[in-house]
C-alpha positions as CSV (number, residue, x, y, z in Angstrom):
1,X,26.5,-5.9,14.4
2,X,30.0,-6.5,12.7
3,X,33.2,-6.3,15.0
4,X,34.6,-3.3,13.6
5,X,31.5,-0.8,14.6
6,X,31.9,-2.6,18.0
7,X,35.2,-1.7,18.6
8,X,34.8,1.4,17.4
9,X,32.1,1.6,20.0
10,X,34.5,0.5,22.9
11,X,37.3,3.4,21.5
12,X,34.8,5.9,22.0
13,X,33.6,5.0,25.3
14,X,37.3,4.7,26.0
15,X,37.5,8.5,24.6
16,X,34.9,9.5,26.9
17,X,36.5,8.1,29.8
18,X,38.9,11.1,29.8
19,X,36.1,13.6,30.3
20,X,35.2,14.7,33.9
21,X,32.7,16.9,32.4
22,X,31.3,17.7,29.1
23,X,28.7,19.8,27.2
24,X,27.4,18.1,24.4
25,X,26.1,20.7,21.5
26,X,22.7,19.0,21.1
27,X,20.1,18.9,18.2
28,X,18.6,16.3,18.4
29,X,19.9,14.6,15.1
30,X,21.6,10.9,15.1
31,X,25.1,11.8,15.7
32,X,24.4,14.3,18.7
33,X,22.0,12.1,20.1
34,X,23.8,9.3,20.3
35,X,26.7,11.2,21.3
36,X,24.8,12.4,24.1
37,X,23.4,8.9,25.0
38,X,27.0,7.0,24.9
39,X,28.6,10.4,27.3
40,X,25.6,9.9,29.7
41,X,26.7,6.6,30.6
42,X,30.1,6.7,30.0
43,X,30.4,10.0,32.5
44,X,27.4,9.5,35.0
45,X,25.4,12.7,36.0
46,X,28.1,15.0,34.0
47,X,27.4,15.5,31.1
48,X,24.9,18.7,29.7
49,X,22.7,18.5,26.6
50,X,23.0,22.3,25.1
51,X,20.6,23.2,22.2
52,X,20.6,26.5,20.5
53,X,17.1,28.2,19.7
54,X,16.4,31.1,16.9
55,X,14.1,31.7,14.2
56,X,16.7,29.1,12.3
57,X,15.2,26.2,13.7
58,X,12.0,24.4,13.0
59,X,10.1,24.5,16.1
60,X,8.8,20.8,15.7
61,X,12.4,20.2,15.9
62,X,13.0,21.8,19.1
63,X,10.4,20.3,20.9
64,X,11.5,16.8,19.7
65,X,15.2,17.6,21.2
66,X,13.4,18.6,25.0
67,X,11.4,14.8,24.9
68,X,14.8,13.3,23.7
69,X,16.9,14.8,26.5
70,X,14.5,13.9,28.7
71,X,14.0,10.1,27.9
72,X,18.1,10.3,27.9
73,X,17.9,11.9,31.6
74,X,20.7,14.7,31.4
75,X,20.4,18.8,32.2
76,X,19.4,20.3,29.2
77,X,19.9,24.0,28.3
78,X,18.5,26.0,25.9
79,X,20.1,29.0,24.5
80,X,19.0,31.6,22.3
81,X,21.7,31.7,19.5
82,X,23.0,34.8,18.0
83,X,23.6,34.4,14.0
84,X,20.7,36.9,12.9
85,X,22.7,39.4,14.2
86,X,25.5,38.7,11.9
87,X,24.9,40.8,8.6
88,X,27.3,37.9,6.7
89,X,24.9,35.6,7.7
90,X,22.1,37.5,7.1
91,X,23.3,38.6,4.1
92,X,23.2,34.6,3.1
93,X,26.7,34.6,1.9
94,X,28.6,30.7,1.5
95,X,30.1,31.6,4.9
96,X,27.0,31.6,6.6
97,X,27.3,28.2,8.3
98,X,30.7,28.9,9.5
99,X,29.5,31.8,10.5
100,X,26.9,30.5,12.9
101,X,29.0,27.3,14.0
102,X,31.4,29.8,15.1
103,X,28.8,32.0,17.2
104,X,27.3,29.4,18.7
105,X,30.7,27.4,19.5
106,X,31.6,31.0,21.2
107,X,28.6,31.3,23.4
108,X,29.2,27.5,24.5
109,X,33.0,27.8,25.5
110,X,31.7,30.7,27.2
111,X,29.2,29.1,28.9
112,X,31.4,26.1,29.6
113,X,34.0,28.5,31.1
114,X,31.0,29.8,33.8
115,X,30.0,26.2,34.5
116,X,33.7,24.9,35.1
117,X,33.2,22.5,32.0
118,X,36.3,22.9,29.3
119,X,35.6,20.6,26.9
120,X,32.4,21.1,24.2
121,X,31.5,18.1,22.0
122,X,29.8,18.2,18.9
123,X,28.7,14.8,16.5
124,X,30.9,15.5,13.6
125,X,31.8,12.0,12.2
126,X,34.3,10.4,9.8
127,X,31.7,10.9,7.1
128,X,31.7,14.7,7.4
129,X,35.3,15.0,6.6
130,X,34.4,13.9,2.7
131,X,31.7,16.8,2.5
132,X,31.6,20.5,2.6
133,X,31.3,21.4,5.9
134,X,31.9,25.0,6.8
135,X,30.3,24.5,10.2
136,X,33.0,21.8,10.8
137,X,35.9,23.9,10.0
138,X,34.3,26.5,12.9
139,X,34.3,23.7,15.0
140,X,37.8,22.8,14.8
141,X,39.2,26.3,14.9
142,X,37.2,27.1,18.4
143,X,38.5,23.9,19.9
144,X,35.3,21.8,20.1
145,X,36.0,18.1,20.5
146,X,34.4,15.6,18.1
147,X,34.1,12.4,20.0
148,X,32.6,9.9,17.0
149,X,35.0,11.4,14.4
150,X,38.0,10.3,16.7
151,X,36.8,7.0,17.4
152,X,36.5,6.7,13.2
153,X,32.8,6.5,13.6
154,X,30.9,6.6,10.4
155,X,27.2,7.8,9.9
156,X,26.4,4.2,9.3
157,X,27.9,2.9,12.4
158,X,26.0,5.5,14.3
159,X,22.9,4.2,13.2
160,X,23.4,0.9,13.5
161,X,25.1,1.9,17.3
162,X,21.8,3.6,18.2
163,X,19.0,1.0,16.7
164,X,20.7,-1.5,19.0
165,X,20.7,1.2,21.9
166,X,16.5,1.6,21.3
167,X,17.4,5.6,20.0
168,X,14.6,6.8,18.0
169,X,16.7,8.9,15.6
170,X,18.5,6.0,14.4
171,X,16.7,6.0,11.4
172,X,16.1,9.8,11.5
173,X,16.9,11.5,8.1
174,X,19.6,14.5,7.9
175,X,17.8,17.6,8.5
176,X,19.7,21.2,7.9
177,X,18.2,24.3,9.4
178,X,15.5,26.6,7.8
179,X,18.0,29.2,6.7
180,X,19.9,26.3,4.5
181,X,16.7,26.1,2.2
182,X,17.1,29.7,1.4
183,X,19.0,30.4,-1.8
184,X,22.5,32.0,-1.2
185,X,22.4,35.8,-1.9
186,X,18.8,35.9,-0.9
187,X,18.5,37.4,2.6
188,X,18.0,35.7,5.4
189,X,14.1,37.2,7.0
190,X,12.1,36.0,9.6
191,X,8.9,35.6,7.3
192,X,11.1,33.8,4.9
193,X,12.0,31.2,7.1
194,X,8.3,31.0,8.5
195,X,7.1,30.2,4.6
196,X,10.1,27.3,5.0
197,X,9.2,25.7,8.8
């Protein structure tokens, strides 16, 4: 491993060091996951795995995040999220990621705010900030904290982070949800995302 992913490695355990507490918004992916995995060590016995659940998400995919969590030994929560009520999102309009992001970032700050825990993490990194990220955008504007993206992390040096840590998702490809394989303008329907799960 080169010296520049390791000490970009030590700045974001030196990030984490300023958390007491933290809910990490969890999917499973290799950015949350190794978000997840780096905060469980760095902040012993607080830290809280949340995954959102919907028709959105492939099931596979949700049972794969309950093994993770649980080889990574942290509380993990799942919560049903909300965007199918949305009619935007429904509607399948170019907001509909922001949309959701935004819902879900909303029912974790709330949750955060029961359980005493202020700060939300999510596993944006540097590499996002050179896409199209609507979702991101949401993030930012509801005050969730992205951990990898401050310590300059890059999808790469995630990867290579998490290989060396024994992660399984280190060589996991990208994988959006079921309602992002739906073309925009076509509504968003429960049997159309089972014909795409």
């Amino acid at each position: 491993m080169n010296t520049d992913t390791q000490n970009k490695n030590q700045k974001l355990i030196s990030i984490l060091k300023k958390y007491d507490h933290l809910i990490v918004a969890f999917s499973g992916g290799v950015d949350s996951t190794f978000l997840l995995y780096v905060a469980n060590k760095v902040i012993q016995g607080n830290v809280i795995a949340v995954t959102a659940h919907s028709s959105i998400h492939p099931k596979r995919e949700i049972e794969f995040t309950k093994k993770l969590v649980k080889s990574i030994g942290v509380k993990h929560l799942m919560i049903p999220s909300r965007e199918m009520n949305l009619p935007d999102f429904v509607e399948n309009t170019k907001e509909k990621c922001y949309l959701c992001k935004k819902s879900l970032a909303q029912d974790l700050l709330k949750m955060g705010s029961e359980m005493g825990v202020s700060h939300i993490a999510h596993g944006a990194n540097l590499d996002d900030l050179d896409d199209y990220r609507p979702g991101f955008k949401a993030a930012v504007e509801m005050g969730m904290i992205a951990p990898l993206l401050d310590a300059k992390m890059t999808k790469n040096d995630i990867r290579m982070l998490s290989k060396v840590a024994g992660l399984e998702t280190w060589d996991k490809p990208s994988m959006a949800c079921l309602a992002s394989r739906i073309p925009y303008g076509t509504p968003i329907k429960d049997e159309a995302l089972n014909k795409v799960d």
